[in-house]
N, CA, C and O atoms as a GROMACS GRO file, in nm:
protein
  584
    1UNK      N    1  -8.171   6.074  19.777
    1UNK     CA    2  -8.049   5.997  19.759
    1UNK      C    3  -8.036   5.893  19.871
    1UNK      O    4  -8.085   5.917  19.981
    2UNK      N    5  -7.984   5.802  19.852
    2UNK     CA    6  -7.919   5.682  19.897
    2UNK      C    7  -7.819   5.754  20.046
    2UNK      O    8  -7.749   5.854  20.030
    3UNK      N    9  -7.830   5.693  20.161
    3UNK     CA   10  -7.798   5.709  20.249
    3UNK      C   11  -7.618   5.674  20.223
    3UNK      O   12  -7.579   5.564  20.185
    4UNK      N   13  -7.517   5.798  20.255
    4UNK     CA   14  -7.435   5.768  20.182
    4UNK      C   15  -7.355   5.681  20.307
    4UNK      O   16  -7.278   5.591  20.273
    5UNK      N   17  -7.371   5.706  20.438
    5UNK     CA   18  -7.312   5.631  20.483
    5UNK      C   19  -7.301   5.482  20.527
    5UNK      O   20  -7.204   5.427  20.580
    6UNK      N   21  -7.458   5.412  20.483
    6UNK     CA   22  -7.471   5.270  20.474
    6UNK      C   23  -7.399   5.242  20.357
    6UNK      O   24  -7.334   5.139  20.373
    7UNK      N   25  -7.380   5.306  20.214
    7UNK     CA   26  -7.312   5.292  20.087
    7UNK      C   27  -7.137   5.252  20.090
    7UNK      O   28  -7.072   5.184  20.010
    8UNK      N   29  -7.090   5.331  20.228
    8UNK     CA   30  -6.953   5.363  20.269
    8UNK      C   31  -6.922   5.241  20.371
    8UNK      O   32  -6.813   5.185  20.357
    9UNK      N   33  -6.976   5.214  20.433
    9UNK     CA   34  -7.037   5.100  20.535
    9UNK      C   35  -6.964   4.957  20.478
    9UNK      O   36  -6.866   4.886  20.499
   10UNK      N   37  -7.115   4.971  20.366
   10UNK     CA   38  -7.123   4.806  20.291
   10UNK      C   39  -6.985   4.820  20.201
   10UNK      O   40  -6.936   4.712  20.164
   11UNK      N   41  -6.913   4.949  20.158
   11UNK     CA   42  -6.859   4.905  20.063
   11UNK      C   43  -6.710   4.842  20.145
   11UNK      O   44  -6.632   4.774  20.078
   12UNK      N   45  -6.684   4.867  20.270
   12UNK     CA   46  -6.571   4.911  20.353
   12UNK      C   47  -6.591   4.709  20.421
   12UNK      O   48  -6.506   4.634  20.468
   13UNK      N   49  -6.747   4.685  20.392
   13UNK     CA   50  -6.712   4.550  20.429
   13UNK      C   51  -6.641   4.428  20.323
   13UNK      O   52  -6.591   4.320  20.354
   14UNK      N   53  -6.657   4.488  20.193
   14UNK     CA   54  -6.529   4.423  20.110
   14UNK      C   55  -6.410   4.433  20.107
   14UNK      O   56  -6.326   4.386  20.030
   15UNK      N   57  -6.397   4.537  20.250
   15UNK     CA   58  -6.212   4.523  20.194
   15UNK      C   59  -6.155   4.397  20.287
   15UNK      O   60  -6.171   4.378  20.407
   16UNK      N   61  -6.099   4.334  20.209
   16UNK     CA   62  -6.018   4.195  20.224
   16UNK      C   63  -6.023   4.123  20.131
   16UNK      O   64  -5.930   4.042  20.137
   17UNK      N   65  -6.117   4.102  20.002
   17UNK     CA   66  -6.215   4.017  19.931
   17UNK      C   67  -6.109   4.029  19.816
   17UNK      O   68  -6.081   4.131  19.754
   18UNK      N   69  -6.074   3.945  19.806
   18UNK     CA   70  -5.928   3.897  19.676
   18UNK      C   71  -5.999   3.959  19.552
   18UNK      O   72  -6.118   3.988  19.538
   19UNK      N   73  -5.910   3.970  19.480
   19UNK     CA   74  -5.966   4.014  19.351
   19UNK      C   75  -5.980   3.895  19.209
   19UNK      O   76  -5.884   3.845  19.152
   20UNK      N   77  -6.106   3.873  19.180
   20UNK     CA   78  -6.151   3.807  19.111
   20UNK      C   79  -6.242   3.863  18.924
   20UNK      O   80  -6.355   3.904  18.896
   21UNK      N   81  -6.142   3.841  18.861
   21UNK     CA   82  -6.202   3.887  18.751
   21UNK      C   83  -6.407   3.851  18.686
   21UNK      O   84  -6.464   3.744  18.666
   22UNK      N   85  -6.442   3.952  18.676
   22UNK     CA   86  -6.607   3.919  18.694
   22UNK      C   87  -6.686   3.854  18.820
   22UNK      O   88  -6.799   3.805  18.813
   23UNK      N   89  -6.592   3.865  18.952
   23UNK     CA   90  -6.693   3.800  19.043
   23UNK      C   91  -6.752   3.878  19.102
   23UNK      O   92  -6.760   3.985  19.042
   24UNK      N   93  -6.813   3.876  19.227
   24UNK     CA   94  -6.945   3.949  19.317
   24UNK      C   95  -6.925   3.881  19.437
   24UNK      O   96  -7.016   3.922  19.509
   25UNK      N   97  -6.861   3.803  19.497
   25UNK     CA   98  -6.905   3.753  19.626
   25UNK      C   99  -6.807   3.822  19.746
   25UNK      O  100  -6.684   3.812  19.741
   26UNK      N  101  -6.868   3.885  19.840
   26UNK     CA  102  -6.779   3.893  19.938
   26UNK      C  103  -6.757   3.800  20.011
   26UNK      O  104  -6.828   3.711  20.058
   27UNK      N  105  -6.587   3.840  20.025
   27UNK     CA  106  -6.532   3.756  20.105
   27UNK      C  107  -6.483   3.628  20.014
   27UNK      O  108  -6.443   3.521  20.061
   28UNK      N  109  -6.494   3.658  19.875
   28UNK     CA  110  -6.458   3.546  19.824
   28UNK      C  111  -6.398   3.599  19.696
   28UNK      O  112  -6.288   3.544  19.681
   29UNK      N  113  -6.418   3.668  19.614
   29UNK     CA  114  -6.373   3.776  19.453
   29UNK      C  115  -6.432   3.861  19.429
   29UNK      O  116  -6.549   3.852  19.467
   30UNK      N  117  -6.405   3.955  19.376
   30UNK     CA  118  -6.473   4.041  19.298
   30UNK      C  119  -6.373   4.132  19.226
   30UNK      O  120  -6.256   4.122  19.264
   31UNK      N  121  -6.396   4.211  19.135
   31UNK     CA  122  -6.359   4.289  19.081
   31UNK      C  123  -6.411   4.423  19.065
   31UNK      O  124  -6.522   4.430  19.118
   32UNK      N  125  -6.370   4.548  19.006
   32UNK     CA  126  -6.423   4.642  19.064
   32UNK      C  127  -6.541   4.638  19.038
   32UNK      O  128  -6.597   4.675  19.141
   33UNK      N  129  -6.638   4.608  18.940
   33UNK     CA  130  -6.753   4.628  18.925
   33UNK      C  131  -6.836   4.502  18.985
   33UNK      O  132  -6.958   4.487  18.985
   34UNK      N  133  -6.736   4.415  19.037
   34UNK     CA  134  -6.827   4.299  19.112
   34UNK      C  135  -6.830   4.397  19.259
   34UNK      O  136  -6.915   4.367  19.343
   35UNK      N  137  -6.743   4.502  19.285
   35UNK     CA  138  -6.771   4.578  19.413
   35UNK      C  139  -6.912   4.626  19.400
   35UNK      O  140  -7.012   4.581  19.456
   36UNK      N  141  -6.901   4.731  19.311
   36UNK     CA  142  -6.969   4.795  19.288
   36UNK      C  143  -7.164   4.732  19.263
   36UNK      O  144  -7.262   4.806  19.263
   37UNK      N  145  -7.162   4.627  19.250
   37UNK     CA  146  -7.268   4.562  19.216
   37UNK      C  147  -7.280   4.502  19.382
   37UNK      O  148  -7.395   4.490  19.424
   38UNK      N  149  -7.212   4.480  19.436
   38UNK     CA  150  -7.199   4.392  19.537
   38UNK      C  151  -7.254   4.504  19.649
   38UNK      O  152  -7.325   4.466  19.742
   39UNK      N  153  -7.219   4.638  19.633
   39UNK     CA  154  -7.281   4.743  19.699
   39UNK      C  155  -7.418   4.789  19.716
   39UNK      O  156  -7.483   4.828  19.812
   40UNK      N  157  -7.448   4.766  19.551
   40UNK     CA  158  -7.572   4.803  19.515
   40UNK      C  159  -7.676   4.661  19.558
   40UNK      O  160  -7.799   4.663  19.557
   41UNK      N  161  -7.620   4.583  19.582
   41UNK     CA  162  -7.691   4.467  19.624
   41UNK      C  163  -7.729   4.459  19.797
   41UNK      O  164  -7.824   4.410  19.858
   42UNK      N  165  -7.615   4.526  19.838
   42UNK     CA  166  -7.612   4.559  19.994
   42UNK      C  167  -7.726   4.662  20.042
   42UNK      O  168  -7.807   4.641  20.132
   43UNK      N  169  -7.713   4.797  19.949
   43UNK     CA  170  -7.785   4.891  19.992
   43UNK      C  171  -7.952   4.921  19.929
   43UNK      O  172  -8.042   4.988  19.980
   44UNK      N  173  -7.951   4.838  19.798
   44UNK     CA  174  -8.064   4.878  19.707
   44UNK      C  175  -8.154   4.796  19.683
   44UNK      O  176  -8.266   4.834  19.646
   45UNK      N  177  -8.114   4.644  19.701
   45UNK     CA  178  -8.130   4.516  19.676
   45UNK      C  179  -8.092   4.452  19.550
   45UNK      O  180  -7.986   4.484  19.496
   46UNK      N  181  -8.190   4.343  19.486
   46UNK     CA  182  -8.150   4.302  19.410
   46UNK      C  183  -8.088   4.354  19.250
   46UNK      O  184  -8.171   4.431  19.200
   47UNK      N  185  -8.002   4.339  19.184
   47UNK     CA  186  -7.957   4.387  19.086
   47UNK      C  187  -8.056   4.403  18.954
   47UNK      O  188  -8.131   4.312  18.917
   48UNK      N  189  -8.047   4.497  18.904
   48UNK     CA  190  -8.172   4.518  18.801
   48UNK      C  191  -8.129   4.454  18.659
   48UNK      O  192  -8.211   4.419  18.574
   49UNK      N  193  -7.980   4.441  18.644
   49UNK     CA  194  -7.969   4.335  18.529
   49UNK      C  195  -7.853   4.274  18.547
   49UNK      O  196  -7.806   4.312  18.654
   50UNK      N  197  -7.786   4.198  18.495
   50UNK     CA  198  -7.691   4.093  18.487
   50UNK      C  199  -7.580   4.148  18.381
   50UNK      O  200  -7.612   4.163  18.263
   51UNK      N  201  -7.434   4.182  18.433
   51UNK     CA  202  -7.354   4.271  18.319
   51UNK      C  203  -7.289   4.134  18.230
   51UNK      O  204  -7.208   4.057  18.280
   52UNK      N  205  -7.328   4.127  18.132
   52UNK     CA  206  -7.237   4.035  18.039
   52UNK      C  207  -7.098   4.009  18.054
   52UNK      O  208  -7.013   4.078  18.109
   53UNK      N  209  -7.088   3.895  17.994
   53UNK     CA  210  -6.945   3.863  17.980
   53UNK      C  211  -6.833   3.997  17.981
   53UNK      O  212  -6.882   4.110  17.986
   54UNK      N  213  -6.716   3.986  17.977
   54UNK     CA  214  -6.661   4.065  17.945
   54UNK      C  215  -6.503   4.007  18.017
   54UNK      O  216  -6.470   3.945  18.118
   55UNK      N  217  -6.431   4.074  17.890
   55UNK     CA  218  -6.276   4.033  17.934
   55UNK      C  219  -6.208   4.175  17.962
   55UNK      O  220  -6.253   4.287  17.939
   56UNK      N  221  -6.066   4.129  18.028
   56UNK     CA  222  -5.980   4.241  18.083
   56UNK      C  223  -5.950   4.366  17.984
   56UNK      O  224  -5.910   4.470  18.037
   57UNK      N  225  -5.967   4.362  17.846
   57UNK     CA  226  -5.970   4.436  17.780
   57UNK      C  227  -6.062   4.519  17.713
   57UNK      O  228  -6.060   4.599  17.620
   58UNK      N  229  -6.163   4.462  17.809
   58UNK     CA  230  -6.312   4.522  17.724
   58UNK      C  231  -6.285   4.643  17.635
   58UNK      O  232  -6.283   4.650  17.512
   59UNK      N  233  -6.263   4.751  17.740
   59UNK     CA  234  -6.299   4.937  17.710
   59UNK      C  235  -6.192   4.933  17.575
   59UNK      O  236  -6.216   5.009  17.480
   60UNK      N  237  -6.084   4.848  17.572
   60UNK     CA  238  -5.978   4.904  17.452
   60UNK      C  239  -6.046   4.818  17.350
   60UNK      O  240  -6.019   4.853  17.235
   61UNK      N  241  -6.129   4.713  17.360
   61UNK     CA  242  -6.141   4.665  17.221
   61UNK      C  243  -6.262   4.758  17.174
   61UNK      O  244  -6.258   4.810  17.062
   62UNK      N  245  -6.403   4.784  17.289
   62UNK     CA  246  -6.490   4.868  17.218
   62UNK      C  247  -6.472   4.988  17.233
   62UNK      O  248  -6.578   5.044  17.203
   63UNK      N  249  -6.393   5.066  17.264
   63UNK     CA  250  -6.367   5.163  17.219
   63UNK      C  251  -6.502   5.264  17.291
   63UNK      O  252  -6.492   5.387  17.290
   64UNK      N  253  -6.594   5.210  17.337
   64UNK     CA  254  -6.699   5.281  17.378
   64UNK      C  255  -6.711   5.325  17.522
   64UNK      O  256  -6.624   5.269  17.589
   65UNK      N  257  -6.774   5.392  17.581
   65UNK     CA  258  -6.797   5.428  17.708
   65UNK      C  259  -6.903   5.324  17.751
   65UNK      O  260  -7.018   5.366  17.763
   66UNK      N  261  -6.881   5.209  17.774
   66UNK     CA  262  -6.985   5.074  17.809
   66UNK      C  263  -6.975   5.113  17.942
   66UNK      O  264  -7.086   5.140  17.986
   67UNK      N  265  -6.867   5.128  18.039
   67UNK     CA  266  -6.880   5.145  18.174
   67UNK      C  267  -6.995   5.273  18.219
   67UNK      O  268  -7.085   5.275  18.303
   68UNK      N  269  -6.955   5.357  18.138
   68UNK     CA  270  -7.036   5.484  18.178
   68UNK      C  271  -7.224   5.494  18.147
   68UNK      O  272  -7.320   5.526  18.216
   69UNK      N  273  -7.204   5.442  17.985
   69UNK     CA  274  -7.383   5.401  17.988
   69UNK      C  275  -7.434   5.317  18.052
   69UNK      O  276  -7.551   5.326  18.089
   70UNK      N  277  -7.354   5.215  18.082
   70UNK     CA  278  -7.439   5.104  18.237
   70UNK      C  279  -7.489   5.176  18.342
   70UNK      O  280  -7.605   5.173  18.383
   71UNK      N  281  -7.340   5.284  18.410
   71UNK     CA  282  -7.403   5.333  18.506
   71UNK      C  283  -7.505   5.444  18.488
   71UNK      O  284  -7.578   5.454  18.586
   72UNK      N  285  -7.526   5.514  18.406
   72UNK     CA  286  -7.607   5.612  18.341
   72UNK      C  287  -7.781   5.561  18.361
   72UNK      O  288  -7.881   5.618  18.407
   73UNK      N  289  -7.758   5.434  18.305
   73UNK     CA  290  -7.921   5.338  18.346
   73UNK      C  291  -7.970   5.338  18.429
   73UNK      O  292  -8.093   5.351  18.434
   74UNK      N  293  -7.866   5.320  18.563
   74UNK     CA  294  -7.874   5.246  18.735
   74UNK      C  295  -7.860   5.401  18.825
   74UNK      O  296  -7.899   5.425  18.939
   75UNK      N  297  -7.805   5.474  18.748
   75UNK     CA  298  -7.729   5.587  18.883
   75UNK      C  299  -7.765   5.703  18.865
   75UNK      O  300  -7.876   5.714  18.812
   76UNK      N  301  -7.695   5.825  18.898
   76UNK     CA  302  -7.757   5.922  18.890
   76UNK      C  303  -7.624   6.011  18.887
   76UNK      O  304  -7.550   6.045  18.980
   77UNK      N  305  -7.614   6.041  18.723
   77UNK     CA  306  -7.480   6.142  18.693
   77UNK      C  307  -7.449   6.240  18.776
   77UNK      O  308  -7.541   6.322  18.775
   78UNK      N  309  -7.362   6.273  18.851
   78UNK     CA  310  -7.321   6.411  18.888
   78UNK      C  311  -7.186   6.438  18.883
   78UNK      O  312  -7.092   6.360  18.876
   79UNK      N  313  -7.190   6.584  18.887
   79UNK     CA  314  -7.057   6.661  18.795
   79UNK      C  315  -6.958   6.590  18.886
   79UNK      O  316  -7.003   6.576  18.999
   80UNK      N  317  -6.824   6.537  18.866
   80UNK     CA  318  -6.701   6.492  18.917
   80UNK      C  319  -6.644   6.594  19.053
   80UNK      O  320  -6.605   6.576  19.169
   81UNK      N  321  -6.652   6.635  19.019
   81UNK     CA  322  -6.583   6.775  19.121
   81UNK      C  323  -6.680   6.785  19.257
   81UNK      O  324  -6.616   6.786  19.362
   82UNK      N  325  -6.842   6.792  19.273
   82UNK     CA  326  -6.842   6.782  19.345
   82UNK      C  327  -6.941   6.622  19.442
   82UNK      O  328  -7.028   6.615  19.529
   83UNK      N  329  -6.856   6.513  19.353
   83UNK     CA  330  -6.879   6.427  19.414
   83UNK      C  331  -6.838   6.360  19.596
   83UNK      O  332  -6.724   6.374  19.640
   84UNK      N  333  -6.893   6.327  19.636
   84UNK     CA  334  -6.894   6.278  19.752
   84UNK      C  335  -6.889   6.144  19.860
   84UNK      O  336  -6.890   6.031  19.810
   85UNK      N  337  -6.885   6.155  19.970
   85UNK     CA  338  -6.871   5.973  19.995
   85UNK      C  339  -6.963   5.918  19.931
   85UNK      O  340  -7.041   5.996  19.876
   86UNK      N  341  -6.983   5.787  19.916
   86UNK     CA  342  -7.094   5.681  19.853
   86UNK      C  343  -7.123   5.709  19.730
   86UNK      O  344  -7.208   5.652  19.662
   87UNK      N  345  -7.046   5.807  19.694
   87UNK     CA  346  -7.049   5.825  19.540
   87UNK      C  347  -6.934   5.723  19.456
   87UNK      O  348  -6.830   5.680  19.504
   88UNK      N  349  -6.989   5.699  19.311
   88UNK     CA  350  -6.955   5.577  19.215
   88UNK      C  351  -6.811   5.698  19.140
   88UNK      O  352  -6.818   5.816  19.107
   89UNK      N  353  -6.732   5.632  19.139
   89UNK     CA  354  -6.627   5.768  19.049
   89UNK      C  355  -6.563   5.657  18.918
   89UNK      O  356  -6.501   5.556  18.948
   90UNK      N  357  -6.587   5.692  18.786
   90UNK     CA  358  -6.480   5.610  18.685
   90UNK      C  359  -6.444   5.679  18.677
   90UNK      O  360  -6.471   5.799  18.685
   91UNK      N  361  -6.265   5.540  18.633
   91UNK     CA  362  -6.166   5.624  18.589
   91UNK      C  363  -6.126   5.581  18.410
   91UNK      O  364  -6.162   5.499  18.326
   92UNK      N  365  -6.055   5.666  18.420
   92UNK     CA  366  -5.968   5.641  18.246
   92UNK      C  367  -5.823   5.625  18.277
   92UNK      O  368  -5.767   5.694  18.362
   93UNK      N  369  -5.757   5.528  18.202
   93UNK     CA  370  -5.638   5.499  18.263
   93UNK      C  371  -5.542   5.638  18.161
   93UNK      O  372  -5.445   5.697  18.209
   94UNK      N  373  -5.589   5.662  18.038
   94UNK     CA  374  -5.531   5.722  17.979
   94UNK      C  375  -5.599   5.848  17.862
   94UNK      O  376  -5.630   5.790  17.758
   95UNK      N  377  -5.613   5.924  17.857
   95UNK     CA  378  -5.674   6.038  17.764
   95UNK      C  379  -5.689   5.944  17.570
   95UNK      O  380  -5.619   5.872  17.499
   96UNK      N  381  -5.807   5.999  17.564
   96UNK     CA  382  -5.858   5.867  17.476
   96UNK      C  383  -5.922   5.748  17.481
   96UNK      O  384  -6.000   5.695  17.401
   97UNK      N  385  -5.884   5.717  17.572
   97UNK     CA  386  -5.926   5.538  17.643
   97UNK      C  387  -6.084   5.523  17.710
   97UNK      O  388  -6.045   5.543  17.825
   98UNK      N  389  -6.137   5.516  17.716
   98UNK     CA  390  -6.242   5.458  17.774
   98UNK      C  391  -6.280   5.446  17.899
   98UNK      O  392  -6.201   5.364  17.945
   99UNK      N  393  -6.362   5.482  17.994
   99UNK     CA  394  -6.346   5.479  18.189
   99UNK      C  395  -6.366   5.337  18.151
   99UNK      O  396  -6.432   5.288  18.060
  100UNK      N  397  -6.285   5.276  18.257
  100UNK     CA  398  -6.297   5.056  18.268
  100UNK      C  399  -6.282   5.050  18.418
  100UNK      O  400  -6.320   4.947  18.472
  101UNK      N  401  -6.222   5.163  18.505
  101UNK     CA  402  -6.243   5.130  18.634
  101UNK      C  403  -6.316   5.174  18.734
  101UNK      O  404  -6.316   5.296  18.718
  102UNK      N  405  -6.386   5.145  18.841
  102UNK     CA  406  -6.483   5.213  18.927
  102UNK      C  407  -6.431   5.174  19.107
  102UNK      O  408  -6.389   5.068  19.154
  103UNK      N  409  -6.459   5.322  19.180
  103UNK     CA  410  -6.450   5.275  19.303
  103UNK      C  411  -6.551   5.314  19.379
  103UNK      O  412  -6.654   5.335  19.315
  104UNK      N  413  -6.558   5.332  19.495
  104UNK     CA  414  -6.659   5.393  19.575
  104UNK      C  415  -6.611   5.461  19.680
  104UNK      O  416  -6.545   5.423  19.777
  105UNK      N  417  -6.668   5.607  19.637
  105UNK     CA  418  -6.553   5.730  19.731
  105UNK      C  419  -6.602   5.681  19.843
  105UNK      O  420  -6.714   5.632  19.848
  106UNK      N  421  -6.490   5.694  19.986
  106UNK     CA  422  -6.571   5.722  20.144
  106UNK      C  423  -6.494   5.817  20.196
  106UNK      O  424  -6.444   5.789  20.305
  107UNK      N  425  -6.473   5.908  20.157
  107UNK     CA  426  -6.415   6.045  20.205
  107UNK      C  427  -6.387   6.148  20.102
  107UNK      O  428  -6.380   6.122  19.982
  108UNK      N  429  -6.371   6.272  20.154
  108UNK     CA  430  -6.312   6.392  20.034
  108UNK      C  431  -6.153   6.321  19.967
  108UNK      O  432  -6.123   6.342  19.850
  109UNK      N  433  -6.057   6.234  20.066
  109UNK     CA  434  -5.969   6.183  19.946
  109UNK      C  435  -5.935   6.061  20.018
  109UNK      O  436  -5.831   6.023  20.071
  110UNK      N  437  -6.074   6.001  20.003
  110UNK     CA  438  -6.038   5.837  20.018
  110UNK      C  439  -6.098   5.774  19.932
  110UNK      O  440  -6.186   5.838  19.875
  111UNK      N  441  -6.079   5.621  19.886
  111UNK     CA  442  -6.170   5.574  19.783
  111UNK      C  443  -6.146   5.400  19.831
  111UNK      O  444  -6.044   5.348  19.875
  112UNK      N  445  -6.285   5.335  19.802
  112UNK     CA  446  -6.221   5.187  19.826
  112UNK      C  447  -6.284   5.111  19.685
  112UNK      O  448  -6.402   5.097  19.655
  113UNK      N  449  -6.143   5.062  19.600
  113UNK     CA  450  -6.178   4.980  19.489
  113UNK      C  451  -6.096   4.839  19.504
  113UNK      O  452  -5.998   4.819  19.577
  114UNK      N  453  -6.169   4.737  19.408
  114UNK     CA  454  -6.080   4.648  19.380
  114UNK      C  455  -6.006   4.647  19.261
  114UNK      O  456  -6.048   4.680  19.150
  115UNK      N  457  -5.871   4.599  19.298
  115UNK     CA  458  -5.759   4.640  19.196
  115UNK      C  459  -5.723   4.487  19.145
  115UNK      O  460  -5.722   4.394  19.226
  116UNK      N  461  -5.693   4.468  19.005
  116UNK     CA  462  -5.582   4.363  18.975
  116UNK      C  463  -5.459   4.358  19.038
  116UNK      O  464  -5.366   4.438  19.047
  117UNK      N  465  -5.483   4.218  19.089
  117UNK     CA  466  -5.332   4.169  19.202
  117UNK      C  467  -5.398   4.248  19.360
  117UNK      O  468  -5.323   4.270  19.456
  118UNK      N  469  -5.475   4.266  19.362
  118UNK     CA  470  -5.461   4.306  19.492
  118UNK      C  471  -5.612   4.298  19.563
  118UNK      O  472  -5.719   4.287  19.502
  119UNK      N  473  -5.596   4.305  19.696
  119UNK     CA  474  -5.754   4.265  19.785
  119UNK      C  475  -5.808   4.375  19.760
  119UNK      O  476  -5.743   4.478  19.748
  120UNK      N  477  -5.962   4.369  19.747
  120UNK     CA  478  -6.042   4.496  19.780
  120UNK      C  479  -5.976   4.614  19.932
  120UNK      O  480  -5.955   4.581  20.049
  121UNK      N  481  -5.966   4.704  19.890
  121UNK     CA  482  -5.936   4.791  19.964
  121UNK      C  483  -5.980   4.998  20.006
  121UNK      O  484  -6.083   5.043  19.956
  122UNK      N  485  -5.928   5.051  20.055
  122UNK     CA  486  -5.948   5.156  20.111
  122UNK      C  487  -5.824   5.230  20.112
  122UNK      O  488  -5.743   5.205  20.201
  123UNK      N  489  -5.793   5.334  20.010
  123UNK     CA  490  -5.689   5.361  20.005
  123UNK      C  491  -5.698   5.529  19.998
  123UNK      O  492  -5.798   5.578  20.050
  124UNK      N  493  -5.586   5.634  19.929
  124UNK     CA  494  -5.577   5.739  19.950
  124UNK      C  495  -5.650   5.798  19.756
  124UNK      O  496  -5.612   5.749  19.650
  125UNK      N  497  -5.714   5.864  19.766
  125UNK     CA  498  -5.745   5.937  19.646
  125UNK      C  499  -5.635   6.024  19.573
  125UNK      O  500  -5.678   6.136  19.545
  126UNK      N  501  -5.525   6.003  19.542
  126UNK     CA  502  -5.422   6.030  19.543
  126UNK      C  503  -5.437   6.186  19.433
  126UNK      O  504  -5.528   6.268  19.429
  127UNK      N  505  -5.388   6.183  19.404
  127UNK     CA  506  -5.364   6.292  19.230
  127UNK      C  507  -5.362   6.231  19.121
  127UNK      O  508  -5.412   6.264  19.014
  128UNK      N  509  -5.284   6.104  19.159
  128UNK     CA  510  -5.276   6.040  19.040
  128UNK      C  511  -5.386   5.972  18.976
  128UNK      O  512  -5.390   5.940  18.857
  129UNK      N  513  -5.533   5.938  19.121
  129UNK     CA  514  -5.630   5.894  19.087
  129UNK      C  515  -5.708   6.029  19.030
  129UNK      O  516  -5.777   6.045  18.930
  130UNK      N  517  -5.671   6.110  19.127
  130UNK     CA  518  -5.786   6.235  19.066
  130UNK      C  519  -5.799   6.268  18.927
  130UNK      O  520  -5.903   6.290  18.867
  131UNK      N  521  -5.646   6.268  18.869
  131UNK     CA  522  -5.656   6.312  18.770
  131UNK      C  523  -5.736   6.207  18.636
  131UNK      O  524  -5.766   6.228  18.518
  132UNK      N  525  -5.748   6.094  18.726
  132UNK     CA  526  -5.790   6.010  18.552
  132UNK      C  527  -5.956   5.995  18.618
  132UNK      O  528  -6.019   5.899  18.573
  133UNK      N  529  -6.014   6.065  18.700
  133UNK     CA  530  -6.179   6.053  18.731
  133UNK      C  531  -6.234   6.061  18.580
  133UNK      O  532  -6.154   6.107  18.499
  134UNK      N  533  -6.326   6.033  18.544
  134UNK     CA  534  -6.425   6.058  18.416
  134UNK      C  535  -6.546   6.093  18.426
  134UNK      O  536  -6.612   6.162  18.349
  135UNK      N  537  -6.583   6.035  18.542
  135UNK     CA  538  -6.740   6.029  18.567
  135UNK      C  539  -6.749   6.015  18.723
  135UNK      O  540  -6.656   5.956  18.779
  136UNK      N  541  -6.833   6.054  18.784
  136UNK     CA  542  -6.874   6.044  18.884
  136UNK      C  543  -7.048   6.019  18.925
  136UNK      O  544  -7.115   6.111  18.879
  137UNK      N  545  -7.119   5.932  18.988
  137UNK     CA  546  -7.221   5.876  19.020
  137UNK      C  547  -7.315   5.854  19.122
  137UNK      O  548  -7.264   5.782  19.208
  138UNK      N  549  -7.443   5.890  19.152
  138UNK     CA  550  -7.459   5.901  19.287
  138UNK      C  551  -7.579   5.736  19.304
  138UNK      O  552  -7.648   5.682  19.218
  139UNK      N  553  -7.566   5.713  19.399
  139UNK     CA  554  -7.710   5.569  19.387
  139UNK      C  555  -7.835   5.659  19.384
  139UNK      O  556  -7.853   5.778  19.409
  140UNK      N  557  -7.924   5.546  19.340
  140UNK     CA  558  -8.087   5.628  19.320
  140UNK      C  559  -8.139   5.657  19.529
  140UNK      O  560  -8.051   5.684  19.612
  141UNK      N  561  -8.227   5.648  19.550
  141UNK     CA  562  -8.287   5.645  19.656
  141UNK      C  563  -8.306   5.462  19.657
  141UNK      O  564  -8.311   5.374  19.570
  142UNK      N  565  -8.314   5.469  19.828
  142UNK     CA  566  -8.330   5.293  19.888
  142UNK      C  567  -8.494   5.263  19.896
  142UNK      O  568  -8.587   5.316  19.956
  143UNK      N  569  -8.480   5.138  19.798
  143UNK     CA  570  -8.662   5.081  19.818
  143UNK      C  571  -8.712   5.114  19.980
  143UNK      O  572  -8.635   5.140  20.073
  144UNK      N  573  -8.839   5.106  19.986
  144UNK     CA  574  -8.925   5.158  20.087
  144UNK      C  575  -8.915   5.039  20.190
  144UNK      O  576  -8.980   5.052  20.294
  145UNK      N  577  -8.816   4.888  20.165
  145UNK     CA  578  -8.859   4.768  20.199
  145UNK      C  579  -8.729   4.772  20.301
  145UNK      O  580  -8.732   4.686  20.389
  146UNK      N  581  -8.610   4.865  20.302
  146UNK     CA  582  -8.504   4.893  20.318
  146UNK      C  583  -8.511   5.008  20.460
  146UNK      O  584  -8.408   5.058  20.504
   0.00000   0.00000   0.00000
């Protein structure tokens, strides 16, 4: 596995980074999965594919778990419960719905995501987050170049 505390590191250097629907740049937008890519770019290198378009409503129009088979490709499933720092966690906003959001744990109840309306940040893993987890994710191992 992926060294979780360079994962916790890089992700902790986006917090300030405005929130930008579909972007990737720190220090400039992103959104949660522009974090999340923006991580994997920090710790793994370059990105292995390019996520399509996609609007604020994605998960409710397809109805599918698109967030979860992306990461399924790139990551490495593990059970929710005993996930850990530098671990990937989706959420579901509602029973039925689809996981559409992702953060990156850095503690037993801390997490830093980017939110609509608000800067990338580092906040408390609350209950209210716990309870809508869906999935939880670990990174592969870091190229040999790393």
């Amino acid at each position: 596995m992926t060294d979780r505390a360079l994962i916790v590191a890089e992700a902790r250097r986006w917090i300030g980074t405005p929130y930008r629907h579909q972007a990737s740049l720190i220090g400039v937008g992103c959104d949660c999965l522009g974090l999340v890519r923006g991580v994997w770019r920090g710790v793994c290198g370059p990105e292995p594919v390019a996520p399509p378009p996609y609007t604020p409503d994605w998960a409710e129009a397809a109805g599918r778990e698109t967030l979860a088979d992306a990461a399924r490709q790139h990551l490495i499933e593990v059970d929710p419960a005993t996930a850990e720092a530098g671990d990937i966690v989706l959420f579901r906003w509602r029973v039925g719905l689809p996981a559409k959001h992702c953060a990156v744990l850095s503690g037993p109840d801390r997490m830093i995501h980017a939110h609509d309306g608000a800067a990338v940040a580092e906040v408390a893993l609350s209950p209210w987050w716990r309870r809508r987890i869906a999935f939880a994710f670990a990174f592969p191992d870091l190229p040999e170049t790393h």
